[in-house]
C-alpha positions as CSV (number, residue, x, y, z in Angstrom):
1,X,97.2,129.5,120.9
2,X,96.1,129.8,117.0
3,X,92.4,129.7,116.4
4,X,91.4,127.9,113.6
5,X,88.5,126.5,111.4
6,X,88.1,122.9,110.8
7,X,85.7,121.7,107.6
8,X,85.1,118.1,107.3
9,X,83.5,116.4,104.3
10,X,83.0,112.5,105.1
11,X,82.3,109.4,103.1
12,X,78.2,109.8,104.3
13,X,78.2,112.4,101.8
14,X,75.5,114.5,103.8
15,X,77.3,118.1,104.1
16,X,80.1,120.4,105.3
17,X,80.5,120.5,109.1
18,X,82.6,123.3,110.8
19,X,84.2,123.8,113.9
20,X,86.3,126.5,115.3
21,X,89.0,125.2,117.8
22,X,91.6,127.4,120.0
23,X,95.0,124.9,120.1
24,X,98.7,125.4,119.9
25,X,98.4,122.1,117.7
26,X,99.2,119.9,121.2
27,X,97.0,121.1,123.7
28,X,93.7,122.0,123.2
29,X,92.8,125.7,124.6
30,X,88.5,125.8,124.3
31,X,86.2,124.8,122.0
32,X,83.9,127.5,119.6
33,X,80.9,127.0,118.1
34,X,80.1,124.6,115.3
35,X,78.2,124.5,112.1
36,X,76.6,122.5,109.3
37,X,75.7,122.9,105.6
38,X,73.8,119.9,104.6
39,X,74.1,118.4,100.3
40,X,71.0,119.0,98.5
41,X,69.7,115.4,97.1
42,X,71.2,117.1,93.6
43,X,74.7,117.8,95.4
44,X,74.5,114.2,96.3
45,X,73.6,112.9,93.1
46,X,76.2,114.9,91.6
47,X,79.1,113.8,93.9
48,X,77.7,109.7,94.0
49,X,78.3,110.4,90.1
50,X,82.0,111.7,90.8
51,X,82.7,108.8,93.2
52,X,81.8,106.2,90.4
53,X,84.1,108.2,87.5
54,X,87.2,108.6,90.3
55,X,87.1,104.8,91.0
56,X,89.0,104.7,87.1
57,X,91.7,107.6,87.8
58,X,95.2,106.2,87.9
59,X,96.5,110.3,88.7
60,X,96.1,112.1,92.0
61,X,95.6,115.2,89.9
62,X,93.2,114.6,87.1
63,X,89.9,115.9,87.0
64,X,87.2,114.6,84.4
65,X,84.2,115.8,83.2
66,X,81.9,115.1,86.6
67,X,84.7,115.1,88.6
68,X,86.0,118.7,87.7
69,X,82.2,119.8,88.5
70,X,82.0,117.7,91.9
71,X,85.5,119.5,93.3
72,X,83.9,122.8,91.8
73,X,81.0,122.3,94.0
74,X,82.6,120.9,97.1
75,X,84.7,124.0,97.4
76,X,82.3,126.2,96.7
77,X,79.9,124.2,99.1
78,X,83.0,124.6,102.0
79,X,83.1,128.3,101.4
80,X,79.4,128.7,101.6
81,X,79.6,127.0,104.9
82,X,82.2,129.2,106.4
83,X,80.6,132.8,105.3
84,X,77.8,131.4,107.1
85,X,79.3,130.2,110.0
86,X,81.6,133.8,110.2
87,X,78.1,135.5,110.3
88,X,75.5,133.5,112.2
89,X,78.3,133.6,115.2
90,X,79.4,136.9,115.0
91,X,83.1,136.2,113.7
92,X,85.7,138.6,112.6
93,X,88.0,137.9,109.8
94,X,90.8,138.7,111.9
95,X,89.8,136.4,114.8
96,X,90.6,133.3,112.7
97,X,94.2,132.3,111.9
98,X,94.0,129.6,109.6
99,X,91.4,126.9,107.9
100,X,91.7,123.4,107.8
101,X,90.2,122.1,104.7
102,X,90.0,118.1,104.3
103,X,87.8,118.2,100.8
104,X,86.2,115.1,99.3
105,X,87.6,111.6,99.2
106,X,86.6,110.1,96.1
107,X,89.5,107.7,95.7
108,X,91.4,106.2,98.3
109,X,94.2,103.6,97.0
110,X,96.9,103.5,99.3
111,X,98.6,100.4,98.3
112,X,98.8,102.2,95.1
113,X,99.9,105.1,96.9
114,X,97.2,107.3,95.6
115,X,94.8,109.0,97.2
116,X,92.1,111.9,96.3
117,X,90.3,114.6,97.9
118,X,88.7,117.3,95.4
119,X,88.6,120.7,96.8
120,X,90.8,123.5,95.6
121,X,92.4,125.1,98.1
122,X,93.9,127.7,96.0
123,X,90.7,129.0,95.3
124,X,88.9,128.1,98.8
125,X,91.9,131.0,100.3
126,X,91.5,133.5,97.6
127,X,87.6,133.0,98.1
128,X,87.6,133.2,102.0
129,X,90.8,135.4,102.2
130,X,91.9,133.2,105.0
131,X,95.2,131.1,104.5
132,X,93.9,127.3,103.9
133,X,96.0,123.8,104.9
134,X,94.4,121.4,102.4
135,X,95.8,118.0,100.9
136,X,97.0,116.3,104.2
137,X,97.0,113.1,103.3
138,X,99.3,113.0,100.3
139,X,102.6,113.0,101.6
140,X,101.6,110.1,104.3
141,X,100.1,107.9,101.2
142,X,103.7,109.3,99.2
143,X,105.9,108.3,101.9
144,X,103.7,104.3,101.7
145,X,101.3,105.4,104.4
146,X,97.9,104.5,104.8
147,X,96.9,108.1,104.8
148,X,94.3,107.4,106.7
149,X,92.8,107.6,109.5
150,X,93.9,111.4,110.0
151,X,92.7,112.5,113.3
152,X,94.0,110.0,115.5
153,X,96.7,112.3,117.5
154,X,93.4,114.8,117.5
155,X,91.6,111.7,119.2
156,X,94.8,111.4,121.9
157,X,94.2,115.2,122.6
158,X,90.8,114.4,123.8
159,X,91.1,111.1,125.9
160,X,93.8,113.5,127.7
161,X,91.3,115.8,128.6
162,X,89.0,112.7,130.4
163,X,89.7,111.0,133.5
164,X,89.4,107.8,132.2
165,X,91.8,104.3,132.7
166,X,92.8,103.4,129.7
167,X,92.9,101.5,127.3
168,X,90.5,103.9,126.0
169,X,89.1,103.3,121.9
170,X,87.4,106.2,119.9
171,X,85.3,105.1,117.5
172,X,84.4,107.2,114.6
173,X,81.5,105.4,112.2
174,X,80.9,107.7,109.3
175,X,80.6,106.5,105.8
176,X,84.1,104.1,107.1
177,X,84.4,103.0,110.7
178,X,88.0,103.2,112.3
179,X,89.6,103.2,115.4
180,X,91.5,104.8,117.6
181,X,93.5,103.0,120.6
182,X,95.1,105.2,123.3
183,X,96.9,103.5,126.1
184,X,99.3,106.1,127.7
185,X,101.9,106.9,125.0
186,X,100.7,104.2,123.1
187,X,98.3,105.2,119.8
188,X,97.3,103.0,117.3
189,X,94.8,103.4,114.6
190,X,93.2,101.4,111.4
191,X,89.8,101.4,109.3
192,X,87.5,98.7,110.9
193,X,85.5,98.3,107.9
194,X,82.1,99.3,106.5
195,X,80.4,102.2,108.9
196,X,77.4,103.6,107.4
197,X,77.9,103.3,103.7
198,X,76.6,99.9,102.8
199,X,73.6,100.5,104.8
200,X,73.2,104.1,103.3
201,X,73.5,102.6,99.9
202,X,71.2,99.8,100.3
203,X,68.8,102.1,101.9
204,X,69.0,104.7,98.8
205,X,68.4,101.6,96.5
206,X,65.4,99.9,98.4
207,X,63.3,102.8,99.7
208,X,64.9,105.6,98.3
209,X,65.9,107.1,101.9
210,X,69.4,108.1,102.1
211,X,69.9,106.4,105.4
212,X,68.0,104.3,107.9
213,X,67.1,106.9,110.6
214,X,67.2,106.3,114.2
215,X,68.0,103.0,113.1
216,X,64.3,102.3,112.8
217,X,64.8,99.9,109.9
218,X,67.4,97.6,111.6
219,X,65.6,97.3,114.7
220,X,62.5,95.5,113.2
221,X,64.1,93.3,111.1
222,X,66.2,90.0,111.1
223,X,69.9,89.8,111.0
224,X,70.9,87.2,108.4
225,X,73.6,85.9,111.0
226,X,75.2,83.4,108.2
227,X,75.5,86.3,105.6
228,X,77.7,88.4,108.2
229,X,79.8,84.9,108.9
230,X,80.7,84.8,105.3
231,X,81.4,88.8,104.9
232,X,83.4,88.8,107.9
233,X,85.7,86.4,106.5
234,X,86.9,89.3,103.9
235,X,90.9,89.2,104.1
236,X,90.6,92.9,105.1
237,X,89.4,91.7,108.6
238,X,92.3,89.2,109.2
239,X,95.0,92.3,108.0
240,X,96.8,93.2,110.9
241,X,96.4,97.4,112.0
242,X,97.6,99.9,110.4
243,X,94.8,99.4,107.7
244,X,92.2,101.5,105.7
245,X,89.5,101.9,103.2
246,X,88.2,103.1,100.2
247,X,84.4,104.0,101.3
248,X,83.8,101.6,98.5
249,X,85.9,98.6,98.9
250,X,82.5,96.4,100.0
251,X,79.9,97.9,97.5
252,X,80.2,94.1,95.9
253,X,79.0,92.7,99.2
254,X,74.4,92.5,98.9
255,X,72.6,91.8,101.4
256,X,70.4,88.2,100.6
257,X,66.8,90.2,100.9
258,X,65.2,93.1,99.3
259,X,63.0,93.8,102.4
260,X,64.2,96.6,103.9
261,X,64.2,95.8,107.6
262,X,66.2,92.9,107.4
263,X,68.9,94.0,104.6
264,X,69.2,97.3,107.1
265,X,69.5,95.3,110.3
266,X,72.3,92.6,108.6
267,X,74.0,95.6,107.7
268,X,73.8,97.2,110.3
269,X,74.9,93.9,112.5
270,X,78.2,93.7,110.0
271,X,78.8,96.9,111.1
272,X,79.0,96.1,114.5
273,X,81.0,92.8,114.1
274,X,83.6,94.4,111.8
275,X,84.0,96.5,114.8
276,X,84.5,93.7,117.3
277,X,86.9,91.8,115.4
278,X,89.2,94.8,115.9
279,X,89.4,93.9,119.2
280,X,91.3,90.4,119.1
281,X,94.2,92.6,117.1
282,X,94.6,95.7,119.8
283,X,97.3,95.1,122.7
284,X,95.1,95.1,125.5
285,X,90.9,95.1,125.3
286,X,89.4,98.1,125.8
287,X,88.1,99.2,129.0
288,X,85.8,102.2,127.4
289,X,84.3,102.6,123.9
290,X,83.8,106.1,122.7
291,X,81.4,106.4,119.2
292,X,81.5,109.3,117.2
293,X,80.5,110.4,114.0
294,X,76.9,109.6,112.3
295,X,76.8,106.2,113.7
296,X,76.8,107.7,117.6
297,X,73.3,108.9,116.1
298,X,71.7,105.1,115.6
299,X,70.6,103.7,118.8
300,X,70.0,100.2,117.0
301,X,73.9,100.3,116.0
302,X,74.9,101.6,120.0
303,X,72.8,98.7,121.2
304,X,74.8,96.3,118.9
305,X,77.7,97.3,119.9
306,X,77.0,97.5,123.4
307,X,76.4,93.7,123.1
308,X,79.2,93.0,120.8
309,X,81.9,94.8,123.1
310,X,80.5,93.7,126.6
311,X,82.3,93.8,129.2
312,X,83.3,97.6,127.8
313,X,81.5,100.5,128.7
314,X,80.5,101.8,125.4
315,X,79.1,105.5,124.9
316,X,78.4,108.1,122.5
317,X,81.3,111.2,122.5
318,X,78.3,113.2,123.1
319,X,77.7,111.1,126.6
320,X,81.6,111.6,127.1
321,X,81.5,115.4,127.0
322,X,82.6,115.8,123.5
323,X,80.9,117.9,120.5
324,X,80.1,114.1,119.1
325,X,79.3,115.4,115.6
326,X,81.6,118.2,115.4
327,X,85.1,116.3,116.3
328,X,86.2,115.3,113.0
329,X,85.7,118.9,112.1
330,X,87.5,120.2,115.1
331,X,90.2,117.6,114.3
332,X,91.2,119.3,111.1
333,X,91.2,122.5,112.9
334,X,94.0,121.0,115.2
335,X,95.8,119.1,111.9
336,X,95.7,122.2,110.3
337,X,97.5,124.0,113.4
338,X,100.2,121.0,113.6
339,X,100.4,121.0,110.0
340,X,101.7,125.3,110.6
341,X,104.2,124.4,113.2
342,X,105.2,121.0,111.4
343,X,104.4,118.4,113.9
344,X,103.4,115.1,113.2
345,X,100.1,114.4,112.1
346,X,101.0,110.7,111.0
347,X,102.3,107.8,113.1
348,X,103.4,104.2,112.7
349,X,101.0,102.9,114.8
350,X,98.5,105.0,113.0
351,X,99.0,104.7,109.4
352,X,102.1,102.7,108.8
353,X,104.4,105.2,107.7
354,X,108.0,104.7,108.3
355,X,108.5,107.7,110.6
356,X,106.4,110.3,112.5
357,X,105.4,112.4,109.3
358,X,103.7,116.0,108.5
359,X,102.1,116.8,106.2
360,X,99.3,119.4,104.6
361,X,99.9,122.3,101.9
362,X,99.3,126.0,103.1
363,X,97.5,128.2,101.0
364,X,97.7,131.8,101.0
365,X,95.2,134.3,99.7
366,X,97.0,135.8,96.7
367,X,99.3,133.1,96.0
368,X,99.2,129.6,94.6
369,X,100.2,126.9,96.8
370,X,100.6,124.3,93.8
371,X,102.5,126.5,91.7
């Protein structure tokens, strides 16, 4: 067994969460402590401003003006968040093996078989002195992947370690919402849709709150039932799985309110029914729900879902035994241990690649891995 450090950066764009994870990169040998370094409102500004520059790149590897500054701060952001993690649980250097380091999406374009995550990796291992397995979507999105989701086969790992009758769906609502299906052998994955980042956005742009907390907004307002009819009918939602997103692909889509309550509980509703229509396109429904990520954290959302998935039991990962807000963290740990030994971290089922696929580039303290 390999210990390792996971970092995770999502689409919410609210911090660096870390997670330490004992694994051979199949089975899972006990869960360490976690942590969190949260974006200051001028982090966020700053990497909002690099999201909107990165939607013009046409190269995986350029780096403009705002862009260049956002990866400069994302790695030294990650690296903050490990020293501090390292101290506050009393870790040696030589108790970790290896670092998985997901960065920053700011692009995601897979039909153009591009796909970006700033954080230097080179300079994350020379920083840390730790070697680092960053960039581990690329060669899925080379190969015409999806490159996304990632931590499906991390996902699988987990269900194995429940006593549940499957099918079993982990749900993982962050600034994307996706999916994954685990029935036996079979795993299949996709984007649903829109998690939290319309409703984050509107949010920011109404009241100036970065998110609707406790989902206190949506639950006094008014869903606009016939807005979410005509959203759902997005050709995304009638593409078969595997699929994914750009945490932008729906910015177009406004709400038909300014108030506050009611553009945060349509939102939140298309959330939920972007979900469900998953459902109709899976093998078999369901029989148990699992939610992780920020949405877990919005009871409003649970209680949508709860009515949109009925008969499934649906619960947080929490509820279920599981670090909730730590597992996408822990799952780059455990891609970052597969990525060592060269397993798969890529399916069909999971991202439409051609062939059970690898991926990841190590980087060593010392030397450059993109020499």
């Amino acid at each position: 067994m390999l210990t390792a450090i996971g970092l995770m950066s999502g689409t919410s764009l609210d911090g660096v969460d870390v997670a330490l994870l004992k694994t051979d990169g199949e089975l899972l040998g006990g869960f360490g402590p976690t942590g969190y370094r949260v974006y200051s409102a001028a982090e966020r500004v700053l990497l909002r401003e690099a999201l909107a520059v990165a939607a013009t790149l046409s190269g995986r590897d350029a780096r403009p003006g705002v862009v260049r500054d956002a990866e400069r701060l994302v790695t030294d952001a990650h690296a903050e968040a490990v020293e501090s993690f390292l101290t506050q649980h009393r870790l040696a250097r030589s108790d970790i093996d290896v670092v998985g380091f997901h960065g920053q999406t700011v692009l995601h374009r897979p039909a153009d078989r591009l796909t970006v995550q700033i954080g230097d990796g080179d300079a994350l291992a020379k920083a840390l002195q730790f070697p680092v397995v960053f960039d581990l979507r690329a060669a899925d999105v080379a190969t015409g992947g999806q490159g996304a989701p990632l931590v499906p086969v991390y996902h699988r790992a987990l269900v194995r370690t429940l006593d549940r009758v499957g099918p079993v769906a982990v749900l993982n609502i962050g600034g994307v919402a996706n999916i994954t299906y685990v029935d036996g052998d079979t795993l299949i994955a996709c984007d649903t849709g829109p998690g939290n980042a319309l409703l984050d956005d509107f949010m920011l742009r109404t009241i100036g709150e970065a998110v609707d907390r406790d989902g206190r907004h949506a639950a006094r307002g008014r869903v606009d039932e016939n807005w979410i009819a005509r959203a759902i009918d997005h050709p995304f939602f009638k593409t078969l799985p595997p699929k994914s997103l750009d945490r932008n692909a729906f910015a177009a889509l406004t709400v038909d309110t300014t108030i506050p309550d009611d553009g945060a509980a349509t939102l939140t509703a298309f959330t939920a029914a972007s979900i469900a229509r998953i459902v109709e396109m899976l093998p078999a429904p369901p029989k148990s729900w699992i939610v992780a990520g920020g949405g877990a954290n919005n009871p409003t959302l649970m209680r949508m879902l709860d009515q949109r998935l009925a008969p499934a039991v649906v619960e947080t990962a929490t509820g279920s035994g599981w670090l909730g807000d730590a597992i996408e963290a822990q799952a780059f740990a455990y891609l970052a241990v597969r990525s060592l030994k060269g397993l798969p971290l890529t399916f069909p089922g999971t991202t439409g690649v051609i062939r059970p696929l690898t991926g990841g580039v190590l980087a060593k303290p010392g030397f450059n891995a993109s020499a």
